[in-house]
N, C-alpha and C positions, 0 to 999 in steps of 0.2 A: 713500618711496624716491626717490633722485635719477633725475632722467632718463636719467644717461648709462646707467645700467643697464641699464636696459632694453632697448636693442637685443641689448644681449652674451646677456640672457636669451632673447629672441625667436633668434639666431641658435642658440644652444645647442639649443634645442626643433627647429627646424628639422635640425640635424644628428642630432640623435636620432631625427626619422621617416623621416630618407633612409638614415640606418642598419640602420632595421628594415627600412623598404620594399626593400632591394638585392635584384635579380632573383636568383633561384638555382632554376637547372633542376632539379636535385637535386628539391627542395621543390617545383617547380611538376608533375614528373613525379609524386611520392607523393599532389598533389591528384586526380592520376585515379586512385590507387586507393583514396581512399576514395570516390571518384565510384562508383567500381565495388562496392564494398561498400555504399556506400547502399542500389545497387540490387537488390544480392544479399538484402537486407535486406527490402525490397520486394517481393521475389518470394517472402519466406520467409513474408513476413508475409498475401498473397493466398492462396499452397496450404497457409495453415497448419493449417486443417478438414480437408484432406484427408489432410493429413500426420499429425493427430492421430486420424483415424478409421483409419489402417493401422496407426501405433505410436505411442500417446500419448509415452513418453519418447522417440520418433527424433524429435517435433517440438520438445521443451522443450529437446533438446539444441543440434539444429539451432539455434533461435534464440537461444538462449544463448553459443552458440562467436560469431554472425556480432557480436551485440550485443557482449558482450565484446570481438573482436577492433577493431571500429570504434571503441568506447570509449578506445582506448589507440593507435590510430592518432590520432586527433581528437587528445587529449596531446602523443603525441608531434611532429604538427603543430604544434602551439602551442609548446614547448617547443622546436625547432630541432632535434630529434634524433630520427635512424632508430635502432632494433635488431631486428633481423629475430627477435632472441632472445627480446624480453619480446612479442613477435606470439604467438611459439608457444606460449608459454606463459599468456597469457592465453585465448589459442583453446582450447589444452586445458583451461585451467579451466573454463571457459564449457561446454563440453562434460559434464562433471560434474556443474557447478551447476546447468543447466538440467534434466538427466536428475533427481539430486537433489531440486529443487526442485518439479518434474512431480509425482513419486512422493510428496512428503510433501502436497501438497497433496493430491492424491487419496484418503491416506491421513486427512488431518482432514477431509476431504468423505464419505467412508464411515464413522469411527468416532466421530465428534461430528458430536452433533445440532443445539446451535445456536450461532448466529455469532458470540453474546461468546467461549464458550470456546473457540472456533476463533481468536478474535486474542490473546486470553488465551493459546494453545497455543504459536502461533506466534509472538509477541513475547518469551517466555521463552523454552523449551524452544528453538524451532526458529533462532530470532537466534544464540544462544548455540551451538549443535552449528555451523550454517555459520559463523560467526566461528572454531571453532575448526578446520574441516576446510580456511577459507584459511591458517589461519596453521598446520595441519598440510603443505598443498601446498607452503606458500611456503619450509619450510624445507626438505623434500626436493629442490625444485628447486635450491635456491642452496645444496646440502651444509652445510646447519647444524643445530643440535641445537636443540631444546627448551629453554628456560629454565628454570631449577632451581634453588632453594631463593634466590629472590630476584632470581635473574640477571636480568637486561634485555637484555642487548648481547651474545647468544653468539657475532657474528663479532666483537665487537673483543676479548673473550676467547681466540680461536684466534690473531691476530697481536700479540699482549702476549708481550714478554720477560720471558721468568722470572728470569733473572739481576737481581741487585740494584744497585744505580749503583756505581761505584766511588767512593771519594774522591778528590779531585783532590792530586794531589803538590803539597808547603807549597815554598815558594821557600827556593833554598838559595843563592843568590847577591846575599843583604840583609846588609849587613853588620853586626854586632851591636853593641850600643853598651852600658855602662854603665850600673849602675840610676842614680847619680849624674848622667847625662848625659841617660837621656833623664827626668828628673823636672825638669831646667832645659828640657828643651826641651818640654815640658807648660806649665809655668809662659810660656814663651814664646812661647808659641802662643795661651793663653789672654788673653794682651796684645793679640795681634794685632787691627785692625780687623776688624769681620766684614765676609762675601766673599767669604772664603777659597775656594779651587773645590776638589769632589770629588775632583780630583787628588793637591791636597794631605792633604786628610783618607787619605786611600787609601793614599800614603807614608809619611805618620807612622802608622800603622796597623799600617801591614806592619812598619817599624822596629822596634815594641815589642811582636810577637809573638812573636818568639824567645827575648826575656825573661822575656815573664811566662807559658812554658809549664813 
């Protein structure tokens, strides 16, 4: 690689981390709430014996909403963007899942006996019902339907135009030529040096469409 390059590379890189590093209150204010969610985090996770000795699912929930909701803070940090939207609705999922997730484990800790078929249970049976009960949540939330008989994409099925394209109108102001006429000017074209530019192609194109419909 030549030398001179390499400064314009070295400067480039340098513009790129002063770009990221730009001070933004915005962003330095949201560091304290996940400060604050750490901590909540924290505190869920020292009275979490006690909390599970008053109501098993009020602790699995609890830690589930706080986990969850900091999981998508942390994202949304990294990624440069607030929505106060996908907060709440992670939080309420987390609320669910942890409630959920309390109840089914208690439930293979009381009715099987031992540990393989307890990961045997829970690696089929139980992966597969919570994969389906997010992706039940996730389309109630965002008003969209179920995928059906192959479907993938059911929002970009709701904004697809059902009307079919129209044709585009043939040009009516080509003036028409002769079969005689333009079969010399075929032959005279086909003389020509090549190089010809798409332009040309495009004119004599259009010429000899009116004729040979």
């Amino acid at each position: 690689m030549p030398e001179e390059v390499l400064p314009y590379h070295k400067e480039d890189k340098r513009l790129a981390a002063s770009e990221y590093e730009k001070y933004d209150p915005i962003r330095e204010r949201f560091s304290y709430v996940i400060a604050l969610q750490v901590f909540l985090l924290y505190i869920i996770y020292i009275y979490y014996d006690h909390i599970n000795e008053y109501h098993p699912l009020l602790a699995g929930a609890l830690l589930g909403a706080q986990t969850s909701c900091l999981a998508q803070s942390l994202n949304q940090f990294y990624q440069r963007t607030i929505s106060i939207s996908k907060h709440i609705k992670f939080y309420i999922y987390g609320i669910f899942n942890g409630a959920a997730t309390t109840f089914w484990i208690r439930l293979l800790v009381s009715q099987v006996d031992t540990k393989l078929m307890r990961f045997v249970y829970d690696q089929t049976f139980g992966g597969l019902m919570f994969q389906f009960l997010f992706i039940l949540y996730n389309c109630i939330w965002e008003r969209q339907d179920l995928p059906q008989d192959g479907e993938k994409f059911p929002a970009e099925m709701h904004t697809r135009d059902p009307t079919p394209p129209q044709p585009l109108p043939r040009p009516t102001n080509i003036q028409s030529s002769s079969p005689g006429e333009t079969d010399s000017r075929l032959e005279a074209f086909k003389k020509e040096p090549q190089g010809v530019g798409s332009f040309e192609l495009f004119r004599l194109d259009s010429e000899i469409l009116p004729h040979s419909s």
